[in-house]
MARRO-285323 format. One line per field, with one value per residue: residue number from 1; residue in one letter; x, y, z of N, C-alpha, C in turn. Coordinates in steps of 0.02 Angstrom, whole numbers, m for minus. Example, Ala and Ser with C-alpha at 12.3 -4.5 7.8 and 13.67 -1.06 7.14 Angstrom:
REM residues 2
n 1,2
res A,S
n.xx 660,642
n.yy m284,m112
n.zz 390,354
ca.xx 615,684
ca.yy m225,m53
ca.zz 390,357
c.xx 660,645
c.yy m165,2
c.zz 390,394
***
This chain:
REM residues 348
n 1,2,3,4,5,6,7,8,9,10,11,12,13,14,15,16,17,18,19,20,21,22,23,24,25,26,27,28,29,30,31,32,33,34,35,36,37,38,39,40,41,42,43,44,45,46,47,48,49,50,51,52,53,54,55,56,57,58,59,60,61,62,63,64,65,66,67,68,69,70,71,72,73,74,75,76,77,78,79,80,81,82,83,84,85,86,87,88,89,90,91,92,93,94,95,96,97,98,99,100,101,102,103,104,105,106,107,108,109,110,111,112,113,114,115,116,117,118,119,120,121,122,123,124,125,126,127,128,129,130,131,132,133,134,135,136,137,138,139,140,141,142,143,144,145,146,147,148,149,150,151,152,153,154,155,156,157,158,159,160,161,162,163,164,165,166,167,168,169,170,171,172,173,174,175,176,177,178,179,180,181,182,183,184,185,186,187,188,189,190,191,192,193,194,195,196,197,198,199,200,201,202,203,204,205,206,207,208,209,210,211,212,213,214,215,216,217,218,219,220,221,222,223,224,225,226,227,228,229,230,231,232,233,234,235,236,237,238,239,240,241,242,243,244,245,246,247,248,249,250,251,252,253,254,255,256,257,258,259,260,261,262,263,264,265,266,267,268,269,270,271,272,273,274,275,276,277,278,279,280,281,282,283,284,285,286,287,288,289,290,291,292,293,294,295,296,297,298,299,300,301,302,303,304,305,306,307,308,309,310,311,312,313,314,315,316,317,318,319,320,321,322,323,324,325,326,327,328,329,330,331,332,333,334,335,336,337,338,339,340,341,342,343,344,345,346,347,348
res X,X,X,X,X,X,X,X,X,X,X,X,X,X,X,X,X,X,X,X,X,X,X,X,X,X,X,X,X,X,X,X,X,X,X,X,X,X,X,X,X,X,X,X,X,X,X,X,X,X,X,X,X,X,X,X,X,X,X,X,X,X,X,X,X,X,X,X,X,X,X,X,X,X,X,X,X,X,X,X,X,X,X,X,X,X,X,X,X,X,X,X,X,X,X,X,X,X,X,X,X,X,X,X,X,X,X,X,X,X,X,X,X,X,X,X,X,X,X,X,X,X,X,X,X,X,X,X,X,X,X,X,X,X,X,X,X,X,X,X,X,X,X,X,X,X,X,X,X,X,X,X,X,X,X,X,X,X,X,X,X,X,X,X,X,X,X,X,X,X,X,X,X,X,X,X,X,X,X,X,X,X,X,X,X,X,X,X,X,X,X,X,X,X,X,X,X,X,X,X,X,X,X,X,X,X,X,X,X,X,X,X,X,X,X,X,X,X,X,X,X,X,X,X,X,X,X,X,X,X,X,X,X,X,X,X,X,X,X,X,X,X,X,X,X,X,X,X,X,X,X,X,X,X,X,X,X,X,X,X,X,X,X,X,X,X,X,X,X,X,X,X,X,X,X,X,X,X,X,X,X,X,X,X,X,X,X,X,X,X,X,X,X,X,X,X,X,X,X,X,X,X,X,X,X,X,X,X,X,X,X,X,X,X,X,X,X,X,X,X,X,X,X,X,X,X,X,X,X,X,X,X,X,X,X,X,X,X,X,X,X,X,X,X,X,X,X,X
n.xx m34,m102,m94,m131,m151,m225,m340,m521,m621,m729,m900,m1060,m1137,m1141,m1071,m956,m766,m600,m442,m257,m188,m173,m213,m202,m216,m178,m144,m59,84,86,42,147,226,211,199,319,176,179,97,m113,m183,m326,m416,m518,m686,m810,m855,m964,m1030,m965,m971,m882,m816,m775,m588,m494,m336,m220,m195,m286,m331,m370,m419,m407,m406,m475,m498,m548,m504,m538,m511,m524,m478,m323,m337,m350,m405,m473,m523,m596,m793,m876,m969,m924,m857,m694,m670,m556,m573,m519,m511,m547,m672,m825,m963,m1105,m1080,m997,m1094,m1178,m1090,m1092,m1199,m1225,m1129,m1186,m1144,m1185,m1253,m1248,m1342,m1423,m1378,m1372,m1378,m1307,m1221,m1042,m863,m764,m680,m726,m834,m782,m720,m835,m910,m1031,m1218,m1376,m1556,m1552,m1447,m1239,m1090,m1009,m1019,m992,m847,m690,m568,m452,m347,m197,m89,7,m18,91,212,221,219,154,m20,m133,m293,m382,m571,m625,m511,m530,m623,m787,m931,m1105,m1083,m957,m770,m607,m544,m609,m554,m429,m341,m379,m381,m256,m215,m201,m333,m307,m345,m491,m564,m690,m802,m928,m1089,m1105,m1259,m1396,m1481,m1626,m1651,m1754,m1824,m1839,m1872,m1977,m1961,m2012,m2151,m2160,m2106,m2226,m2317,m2271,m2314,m2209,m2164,m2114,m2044,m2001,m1912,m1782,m1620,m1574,m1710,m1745,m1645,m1680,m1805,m1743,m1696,m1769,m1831,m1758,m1723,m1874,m1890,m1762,m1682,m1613,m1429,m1372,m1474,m1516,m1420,m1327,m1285,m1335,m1404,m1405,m1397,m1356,m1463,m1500,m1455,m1512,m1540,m1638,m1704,m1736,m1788,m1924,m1963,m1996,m2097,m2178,m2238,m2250,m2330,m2319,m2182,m2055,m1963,m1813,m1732,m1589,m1511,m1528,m1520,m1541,m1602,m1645,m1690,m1761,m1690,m1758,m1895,m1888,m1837,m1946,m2040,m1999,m2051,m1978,m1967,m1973,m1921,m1851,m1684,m1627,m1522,m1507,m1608,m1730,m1751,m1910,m1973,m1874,m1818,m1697,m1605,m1504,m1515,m1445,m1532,m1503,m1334,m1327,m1207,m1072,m1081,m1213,m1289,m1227,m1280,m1409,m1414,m1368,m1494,m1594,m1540,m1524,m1674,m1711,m1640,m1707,m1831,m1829,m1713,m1600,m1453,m1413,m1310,m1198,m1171,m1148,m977,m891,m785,m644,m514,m402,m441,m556,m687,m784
n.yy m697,m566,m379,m249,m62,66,m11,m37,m137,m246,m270,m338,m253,m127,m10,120,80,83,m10,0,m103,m238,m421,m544,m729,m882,m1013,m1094,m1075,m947,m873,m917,m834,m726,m698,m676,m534,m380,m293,m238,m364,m446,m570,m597,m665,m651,m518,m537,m531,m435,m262,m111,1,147,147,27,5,m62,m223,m335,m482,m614,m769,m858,m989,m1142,m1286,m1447,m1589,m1772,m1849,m1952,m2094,m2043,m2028,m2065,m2243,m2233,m2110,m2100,m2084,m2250,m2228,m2109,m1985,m1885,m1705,m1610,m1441,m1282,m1135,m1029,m1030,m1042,m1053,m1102,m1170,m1270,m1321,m1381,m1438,m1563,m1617,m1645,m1745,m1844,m1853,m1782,m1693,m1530,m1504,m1405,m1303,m1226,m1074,m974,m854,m794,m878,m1026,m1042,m927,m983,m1081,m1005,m935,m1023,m1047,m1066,m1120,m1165,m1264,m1340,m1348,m1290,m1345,m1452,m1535,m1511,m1570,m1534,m1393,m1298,m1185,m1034,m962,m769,m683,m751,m857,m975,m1142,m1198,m1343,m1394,m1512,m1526,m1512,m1443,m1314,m1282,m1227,m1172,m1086,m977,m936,m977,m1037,m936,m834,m771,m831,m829,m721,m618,m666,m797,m846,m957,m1103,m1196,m1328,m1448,m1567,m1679,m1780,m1875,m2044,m2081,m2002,m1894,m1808,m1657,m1581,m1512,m1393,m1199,m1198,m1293,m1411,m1371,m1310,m1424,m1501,m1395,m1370,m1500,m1607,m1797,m1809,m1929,m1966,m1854,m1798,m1755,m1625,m1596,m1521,m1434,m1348,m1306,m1233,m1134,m1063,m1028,m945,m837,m770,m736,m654,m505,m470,m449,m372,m300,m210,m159,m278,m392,m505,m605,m477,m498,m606,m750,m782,m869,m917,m942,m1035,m1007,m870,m868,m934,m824,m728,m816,m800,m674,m675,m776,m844,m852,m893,m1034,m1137,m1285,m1303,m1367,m1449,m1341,m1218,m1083,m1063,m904,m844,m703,m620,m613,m570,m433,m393,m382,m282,m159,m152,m169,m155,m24,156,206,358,316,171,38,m81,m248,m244,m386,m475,m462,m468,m424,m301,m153,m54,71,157,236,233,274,180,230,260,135,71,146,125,m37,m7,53,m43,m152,m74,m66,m201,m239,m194,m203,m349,m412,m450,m425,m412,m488,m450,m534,m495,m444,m328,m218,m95,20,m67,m185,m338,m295,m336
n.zz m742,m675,m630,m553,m506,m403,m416,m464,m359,m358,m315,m247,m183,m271,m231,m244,m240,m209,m232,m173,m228,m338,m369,m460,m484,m573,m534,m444,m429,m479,m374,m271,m333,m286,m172,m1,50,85,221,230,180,83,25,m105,m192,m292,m212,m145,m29,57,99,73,159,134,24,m14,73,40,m28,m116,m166,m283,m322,m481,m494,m573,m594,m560,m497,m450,m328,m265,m264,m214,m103,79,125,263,274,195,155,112,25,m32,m166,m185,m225,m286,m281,m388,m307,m350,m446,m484,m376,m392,m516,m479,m414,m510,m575,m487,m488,m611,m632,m532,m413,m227,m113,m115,m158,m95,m66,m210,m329,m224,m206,m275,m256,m241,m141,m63,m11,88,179,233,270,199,179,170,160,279,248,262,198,270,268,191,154,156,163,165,53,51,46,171,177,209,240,127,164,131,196,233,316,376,378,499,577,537,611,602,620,629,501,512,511,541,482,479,582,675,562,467,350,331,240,75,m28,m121,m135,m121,m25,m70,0,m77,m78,m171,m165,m180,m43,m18,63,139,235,271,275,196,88,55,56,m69,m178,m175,m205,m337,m401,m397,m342,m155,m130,m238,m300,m390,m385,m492,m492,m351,m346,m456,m405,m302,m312,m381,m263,m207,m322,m334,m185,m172,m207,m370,m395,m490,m524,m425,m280,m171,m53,m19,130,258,367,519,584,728,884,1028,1200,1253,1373,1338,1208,1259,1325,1227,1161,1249,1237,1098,1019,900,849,751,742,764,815,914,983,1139,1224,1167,1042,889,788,656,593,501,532,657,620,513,631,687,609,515,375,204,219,212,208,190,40,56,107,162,107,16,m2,63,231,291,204,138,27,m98,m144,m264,m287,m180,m13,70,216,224,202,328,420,406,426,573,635,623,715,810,850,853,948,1077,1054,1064,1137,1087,990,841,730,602,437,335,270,330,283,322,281,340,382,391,499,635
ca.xx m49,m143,m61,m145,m153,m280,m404,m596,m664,m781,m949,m1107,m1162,m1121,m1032,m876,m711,m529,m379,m214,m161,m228,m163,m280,m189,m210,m90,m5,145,90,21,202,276,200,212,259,141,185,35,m153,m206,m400,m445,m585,m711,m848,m868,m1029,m1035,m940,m969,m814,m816,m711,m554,m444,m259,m208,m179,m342,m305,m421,m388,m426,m388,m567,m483,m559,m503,m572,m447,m547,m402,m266,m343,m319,m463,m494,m556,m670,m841,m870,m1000,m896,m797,m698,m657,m525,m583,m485,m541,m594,m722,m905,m968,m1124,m1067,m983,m1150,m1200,m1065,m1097,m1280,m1213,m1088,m1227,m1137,m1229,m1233,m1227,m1395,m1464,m1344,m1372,m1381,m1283,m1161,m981,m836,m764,m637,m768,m865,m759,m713,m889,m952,m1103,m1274,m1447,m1606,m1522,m1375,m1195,m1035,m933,m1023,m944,m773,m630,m482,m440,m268,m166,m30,m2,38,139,283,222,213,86,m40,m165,m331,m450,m634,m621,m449,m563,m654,m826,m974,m1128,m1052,m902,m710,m519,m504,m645,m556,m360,m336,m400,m316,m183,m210,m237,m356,m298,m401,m533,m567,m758,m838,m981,m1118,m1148,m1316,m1458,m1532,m1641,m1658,m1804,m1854,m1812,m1865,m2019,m1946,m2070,m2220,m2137,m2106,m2302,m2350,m2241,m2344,m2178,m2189,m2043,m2019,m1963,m1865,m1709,m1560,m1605,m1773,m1741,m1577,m1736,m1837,m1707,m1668,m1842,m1863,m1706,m1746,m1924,m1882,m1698,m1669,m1534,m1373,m1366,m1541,m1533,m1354,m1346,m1237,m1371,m1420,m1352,m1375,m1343,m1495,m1475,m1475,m1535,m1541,m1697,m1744,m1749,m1850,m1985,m2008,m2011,m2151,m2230,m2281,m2279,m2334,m2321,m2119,m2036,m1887,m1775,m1707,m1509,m1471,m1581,m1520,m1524,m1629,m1605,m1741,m1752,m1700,m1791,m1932,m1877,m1832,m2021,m2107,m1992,m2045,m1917,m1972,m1985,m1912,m1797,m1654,m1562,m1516,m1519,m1669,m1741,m1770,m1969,m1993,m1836,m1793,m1648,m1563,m1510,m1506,m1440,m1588,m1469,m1312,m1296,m1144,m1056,m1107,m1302,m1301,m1211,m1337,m1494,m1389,m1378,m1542,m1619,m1502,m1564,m1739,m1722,m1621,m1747,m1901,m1812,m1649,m1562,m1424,m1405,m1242,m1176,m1174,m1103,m902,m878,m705,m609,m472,m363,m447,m628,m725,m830
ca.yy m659,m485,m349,m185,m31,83,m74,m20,m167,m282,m287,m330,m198,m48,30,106,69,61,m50,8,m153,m315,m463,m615,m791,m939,m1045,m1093,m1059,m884,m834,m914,m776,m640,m692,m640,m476,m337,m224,m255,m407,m465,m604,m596,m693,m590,m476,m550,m551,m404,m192,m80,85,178,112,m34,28,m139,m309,m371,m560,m638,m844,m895,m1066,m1164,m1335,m1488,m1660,m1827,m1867,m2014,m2145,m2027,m2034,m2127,m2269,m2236,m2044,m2092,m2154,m2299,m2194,m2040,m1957,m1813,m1678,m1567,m1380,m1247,m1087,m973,m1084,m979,m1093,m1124,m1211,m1341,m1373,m1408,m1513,m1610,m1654,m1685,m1801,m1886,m1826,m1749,m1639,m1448,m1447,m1350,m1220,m1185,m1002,m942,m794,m803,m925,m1087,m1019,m888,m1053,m1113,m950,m917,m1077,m1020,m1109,m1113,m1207,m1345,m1373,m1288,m1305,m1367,m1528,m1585,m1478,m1612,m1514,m1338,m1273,m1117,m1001,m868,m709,m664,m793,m873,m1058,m1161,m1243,m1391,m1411,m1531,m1488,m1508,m1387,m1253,m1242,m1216,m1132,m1050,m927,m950,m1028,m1027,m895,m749,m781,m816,m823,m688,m590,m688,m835,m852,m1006,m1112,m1258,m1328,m1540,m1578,m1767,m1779,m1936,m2033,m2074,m1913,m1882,m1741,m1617,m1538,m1498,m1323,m1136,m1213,m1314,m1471,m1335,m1294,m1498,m1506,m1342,m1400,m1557,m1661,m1813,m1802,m2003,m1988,m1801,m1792,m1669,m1568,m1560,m1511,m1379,m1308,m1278,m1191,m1061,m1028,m992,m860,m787,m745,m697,m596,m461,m481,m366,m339,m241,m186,m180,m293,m414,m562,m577,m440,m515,m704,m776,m751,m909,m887,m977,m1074,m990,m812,m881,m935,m761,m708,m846,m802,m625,m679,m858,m849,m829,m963,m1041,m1205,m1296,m1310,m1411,m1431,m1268,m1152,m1106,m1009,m876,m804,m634,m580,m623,m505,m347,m379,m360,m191,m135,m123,m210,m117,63,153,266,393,264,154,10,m157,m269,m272,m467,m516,m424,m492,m392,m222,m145,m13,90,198,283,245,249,122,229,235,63,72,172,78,m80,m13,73,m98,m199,m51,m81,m273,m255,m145,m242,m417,m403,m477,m409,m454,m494,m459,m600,m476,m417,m231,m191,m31,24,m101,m245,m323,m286,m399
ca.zz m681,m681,m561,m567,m439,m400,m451,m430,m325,m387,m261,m275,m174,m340,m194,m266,m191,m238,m214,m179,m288,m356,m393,m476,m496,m608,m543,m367,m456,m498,m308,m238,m375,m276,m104,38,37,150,210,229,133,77,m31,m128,m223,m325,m187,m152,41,91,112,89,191,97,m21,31,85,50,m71,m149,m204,m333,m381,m542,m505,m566,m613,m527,m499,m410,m286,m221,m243,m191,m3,121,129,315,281,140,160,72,m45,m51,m197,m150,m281,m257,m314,m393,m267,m412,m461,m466,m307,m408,m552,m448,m380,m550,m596,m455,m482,m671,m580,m500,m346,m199,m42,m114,m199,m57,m97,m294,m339,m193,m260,m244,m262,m206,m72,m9,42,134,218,266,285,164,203,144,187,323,240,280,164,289,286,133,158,188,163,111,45,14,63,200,133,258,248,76,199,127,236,246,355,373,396,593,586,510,636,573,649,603,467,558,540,590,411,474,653,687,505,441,308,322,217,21,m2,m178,m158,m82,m57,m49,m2,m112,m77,m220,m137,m156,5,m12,127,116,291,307,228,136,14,29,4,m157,m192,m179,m251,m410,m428,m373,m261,m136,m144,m316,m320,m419,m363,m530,m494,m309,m370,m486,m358,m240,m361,m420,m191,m191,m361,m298,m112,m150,m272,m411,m366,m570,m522,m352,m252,m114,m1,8,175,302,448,534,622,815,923,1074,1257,1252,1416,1321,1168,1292,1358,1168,1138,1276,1221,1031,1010,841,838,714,772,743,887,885,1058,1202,1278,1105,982,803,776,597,589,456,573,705,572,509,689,704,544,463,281,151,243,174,256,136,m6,80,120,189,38,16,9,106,273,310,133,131,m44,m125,m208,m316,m280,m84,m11,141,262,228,238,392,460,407,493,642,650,633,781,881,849,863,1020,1106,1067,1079,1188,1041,950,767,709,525,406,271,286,323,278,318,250,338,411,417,566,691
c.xx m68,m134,m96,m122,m200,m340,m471,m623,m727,m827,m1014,m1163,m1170,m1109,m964,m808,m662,m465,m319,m167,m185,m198,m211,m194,m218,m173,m62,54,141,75,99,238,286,199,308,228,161,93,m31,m185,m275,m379,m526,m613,m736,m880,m941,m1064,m993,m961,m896,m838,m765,m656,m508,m373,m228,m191,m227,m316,m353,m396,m439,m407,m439,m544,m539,m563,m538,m492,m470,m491,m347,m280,m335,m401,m503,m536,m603,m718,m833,m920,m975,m856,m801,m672,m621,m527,m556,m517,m584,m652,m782,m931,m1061,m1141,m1035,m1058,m1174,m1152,m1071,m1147,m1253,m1163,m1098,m1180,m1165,m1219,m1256,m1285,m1444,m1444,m1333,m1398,m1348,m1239,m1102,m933,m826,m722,m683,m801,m849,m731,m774,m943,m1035,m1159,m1334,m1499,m1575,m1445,m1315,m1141,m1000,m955,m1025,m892,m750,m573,m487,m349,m250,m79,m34,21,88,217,278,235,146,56,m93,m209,m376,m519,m631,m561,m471,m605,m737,m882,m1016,m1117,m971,m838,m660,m527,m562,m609,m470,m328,m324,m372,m242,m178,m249,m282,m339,m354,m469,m560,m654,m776,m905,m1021,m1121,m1229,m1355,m1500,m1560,m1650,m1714,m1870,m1874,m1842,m1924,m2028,m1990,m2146,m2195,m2135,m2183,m2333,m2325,m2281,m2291,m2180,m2116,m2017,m1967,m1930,m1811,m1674,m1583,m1666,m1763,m1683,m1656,m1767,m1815,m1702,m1713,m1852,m1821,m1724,m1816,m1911,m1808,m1679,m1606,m1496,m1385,m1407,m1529,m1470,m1367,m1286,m1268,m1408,m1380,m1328,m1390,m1422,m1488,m1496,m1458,m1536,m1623,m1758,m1776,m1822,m1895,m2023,m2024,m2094,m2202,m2291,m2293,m2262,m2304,m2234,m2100,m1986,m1868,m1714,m1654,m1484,m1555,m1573,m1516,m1578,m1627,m1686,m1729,m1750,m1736,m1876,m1952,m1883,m1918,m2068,m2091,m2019,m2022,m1938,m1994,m1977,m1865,m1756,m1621,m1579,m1510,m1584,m1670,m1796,m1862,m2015,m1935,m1806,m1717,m1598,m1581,m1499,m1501,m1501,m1576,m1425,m1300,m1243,m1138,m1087,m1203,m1330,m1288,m1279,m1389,m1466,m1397,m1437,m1574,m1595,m1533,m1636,m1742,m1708,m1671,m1816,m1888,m1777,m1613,m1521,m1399,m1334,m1232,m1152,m1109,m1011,m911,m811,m689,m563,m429,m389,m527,m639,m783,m907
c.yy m587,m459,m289,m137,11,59,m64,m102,m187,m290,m275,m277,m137,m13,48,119,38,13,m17,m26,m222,m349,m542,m665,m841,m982,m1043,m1066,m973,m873,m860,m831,m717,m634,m689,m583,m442,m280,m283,m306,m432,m495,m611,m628,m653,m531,m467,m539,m501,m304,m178,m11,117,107,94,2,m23,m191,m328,m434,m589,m709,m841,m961,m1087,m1230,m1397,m1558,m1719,m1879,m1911,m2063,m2102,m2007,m2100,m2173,m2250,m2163,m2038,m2149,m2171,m2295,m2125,m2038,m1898,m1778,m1611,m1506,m1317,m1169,m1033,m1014,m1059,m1052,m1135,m1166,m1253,m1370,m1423,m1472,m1580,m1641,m1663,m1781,m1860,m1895,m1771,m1734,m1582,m1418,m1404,m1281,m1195,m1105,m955,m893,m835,m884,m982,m1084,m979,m941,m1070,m1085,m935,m957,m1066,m1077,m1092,m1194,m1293,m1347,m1317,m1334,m1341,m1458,m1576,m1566,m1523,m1576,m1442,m1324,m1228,m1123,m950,m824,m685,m686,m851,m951,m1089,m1212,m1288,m1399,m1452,m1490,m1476,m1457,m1299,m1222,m1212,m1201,m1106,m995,m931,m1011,m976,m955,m833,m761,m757,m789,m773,m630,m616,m761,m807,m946,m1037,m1155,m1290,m1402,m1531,m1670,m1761,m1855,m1950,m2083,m2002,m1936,m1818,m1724,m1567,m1510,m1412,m1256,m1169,m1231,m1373,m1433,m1338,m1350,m1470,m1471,m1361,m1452,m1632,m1719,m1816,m1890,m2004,m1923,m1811,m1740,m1640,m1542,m1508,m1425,m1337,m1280,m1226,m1118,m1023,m1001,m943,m830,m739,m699,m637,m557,m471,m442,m359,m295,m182,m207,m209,m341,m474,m548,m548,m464,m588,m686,m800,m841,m886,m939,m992,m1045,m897,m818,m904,m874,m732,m745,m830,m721,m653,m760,m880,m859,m913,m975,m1115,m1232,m1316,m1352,m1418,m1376,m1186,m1147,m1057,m978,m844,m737,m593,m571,m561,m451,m346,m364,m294,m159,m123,m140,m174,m34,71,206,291,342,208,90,m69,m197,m270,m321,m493,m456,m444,m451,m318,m215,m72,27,123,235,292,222,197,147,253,183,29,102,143,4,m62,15,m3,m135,m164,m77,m179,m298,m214,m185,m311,m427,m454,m442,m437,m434,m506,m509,m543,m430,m368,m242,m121,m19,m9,m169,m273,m322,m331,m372
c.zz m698,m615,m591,m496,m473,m441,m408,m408,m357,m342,m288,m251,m221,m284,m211,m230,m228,m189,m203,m229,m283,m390,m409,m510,m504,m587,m480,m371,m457,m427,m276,m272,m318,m190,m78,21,108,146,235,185,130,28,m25,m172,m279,m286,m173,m94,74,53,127,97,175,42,18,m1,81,m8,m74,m178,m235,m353,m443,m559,m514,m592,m546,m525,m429,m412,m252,m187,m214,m117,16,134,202,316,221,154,102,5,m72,m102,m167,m213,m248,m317,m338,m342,m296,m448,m431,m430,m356,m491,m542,m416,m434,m587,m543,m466,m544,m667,m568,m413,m308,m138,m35,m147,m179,m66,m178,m254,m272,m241,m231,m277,m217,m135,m30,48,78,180,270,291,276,191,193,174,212,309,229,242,193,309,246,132,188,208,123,127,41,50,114,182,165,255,171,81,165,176,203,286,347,404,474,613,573,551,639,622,612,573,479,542,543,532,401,559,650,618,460,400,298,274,124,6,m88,m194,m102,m96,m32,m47,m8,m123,m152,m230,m128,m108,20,45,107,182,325,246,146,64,0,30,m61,m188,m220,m206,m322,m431,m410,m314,m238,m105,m203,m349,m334,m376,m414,m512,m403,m319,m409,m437,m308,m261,m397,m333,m194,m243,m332,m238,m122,m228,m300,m407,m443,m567,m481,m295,m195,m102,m13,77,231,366,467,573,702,822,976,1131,1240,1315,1368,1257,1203,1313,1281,1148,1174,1283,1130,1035,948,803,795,755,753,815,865,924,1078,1243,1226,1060,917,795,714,618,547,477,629,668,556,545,711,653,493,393,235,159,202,213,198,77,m18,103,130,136,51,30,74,178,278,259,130,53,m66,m178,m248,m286,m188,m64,47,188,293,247,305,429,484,449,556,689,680,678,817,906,902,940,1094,1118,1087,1126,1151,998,884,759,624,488,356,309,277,326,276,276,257,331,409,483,595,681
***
């Protein structure tokens, strides 16, 4: 176990920010050691998905659990399909090298999400998601501890809660749970998904036919579209993307279409529909501005990025410059994908 204090914060923003104290665990055994926790508590992955405004007054928690077994037989037959293994994930586990052991596996589901940042608990915190496909629709079961009372709990996927970006552990949860493990049900049937975010141009532009795509070849492809479209934090500090994709009443995107025809969108119901935000930020202008230090990634709107040396609240700024904009010309308010944390608590 590794206990420090005043621990500089790992983010991929290069925003710097301290811990009051930090506590990384290899071992269920080692996170019971240290529970309960009095005070402000955050667990964190690689700090891939969250902005800190100032330095955390608080308990930083880090797993280093990355073990992973196939707990197929030790379920119950009635909660496994009849092509499913499930693999139960240690939480510290870099989120895209389980993808890869899965397609090594010849198990499948997650190869929409290669090259995401972050770990295996964040996933299942944030219910990560890329072109169509959302984590929580292989998440069976996640595990931990609350820090609070050092109780461990149990949820299935439906207990979690899950939502666009959204569960029980950015909600009631929140700060209050450490996450150890994490169960996934992985087909072992590949059904590519390739409907969404112009991944069967790329099929076709590659020369592939999409009859006969592998998961590798498909995982290749994904990570050759985010390399291209999103700057590397090792370069250029950033979050990913800042902000969720608005859905909208179906009656409002009509009046949108009906001054701009041209508006993309993805239908969610019959009474909703999901408009890219990076869509909207590009018709305010926003792409490629820059505020202070501040700026709106070049290629990807949707990604704020540190251009050297900017602090939390530049980025704050240029955030909320852009909602204004969006909400002004659209009557849509964009809602933050990435975690702003204060000094105690994150914020909505």
């Amino acid at each position: 176990m590794i206990r420090a204090k005043e621990y500089n914060i790992p983010n991929t923003f290069g925003i710097p920010a301290c811990a009051r104290h930090y506590v990384e665990y290899a071992s269920e055994v080692e996170l019971q050691a240290c529970l309960p926790l009095k005070g402000p508590v955050l667990h964190i992955g690689r700090g891939s998905n969250l902005l800190f405004d100032g330095d955390y007054e608080g308990t930083i928690l880090h797993s280093a659990i990355t073990d992973i077994t196939d707990i197929t037989d030790m379920t119950e037959t009635s909660e496994t399909a009849a092509d499913e293994t499930w693999l139960h994930v240690g939480s510290g586990m870099v989120f895209d090298d389980l993808v890869a052991y899965c397609i090594g596996k010849g198990l499948y589901g997650l190869e929409n999400l290669s090259a995401i940042p972050g770990e295996v608990g964040a996933s299942a915190v944030q219910n990560i998601g890329a072109y169509g496909v959302e984590a929580c629709q292989c998440i069976r079961r996640v595990e931990g501890y609350m820090t609070e009372t050092g109780i461990p709990f149990a949820l299935d996927g439906e207990a979690c809660h899950y939502g666009y970006r959204q569960s029980i552990f950015k909600d009631s949860l929140c700060g209050r749970v450490a996450i150890t493990y994490v169960t996934f049900g992985l087909s072992r049937r590949f059904v590519p998904q390739t409907e969404y975010g112009g991944i069967r141009q790329a099929i076709e532009a590659s020369g592939l036919d999409i009859h006969t795509l592998t998961a590798e070849a498909l995982r290749d492809i994904i990570i050759d579209i985010r390399r291209q479209k999103l700057p590397d934090p090792a370069v250029q500090g950033n979050a990913g993307s800042f902000f969720m994709n608005p859905i909208v009443a179906r009656s409002h995107y009509e009046d949108i279409r009906r001054k701009w025809p041209e508006v993309p969108h993805y239908d969610v119901d019959g009474g909703h529909v999901k408009i890219p935000a990076a869509w909207l930020i590009e018709q305010c202008g926003w792409k490629g501005r820059t505020m202070g230090r501040a700026a709106v990634h070049e290629r990807q709107p949707l990604v704020l990025v540190n251009t050297g040396g900017a602090t939390a609240r530049e980025v704050l700024d240029l955030c909320k410059a852009v909602q204004k904009s969006v909400q002004e010309r659209f009557g849509i308010r964009l809602q933050t994908e990435v975690n702003i944390i204060t000094s105690t608590l994150p914020q909505p």
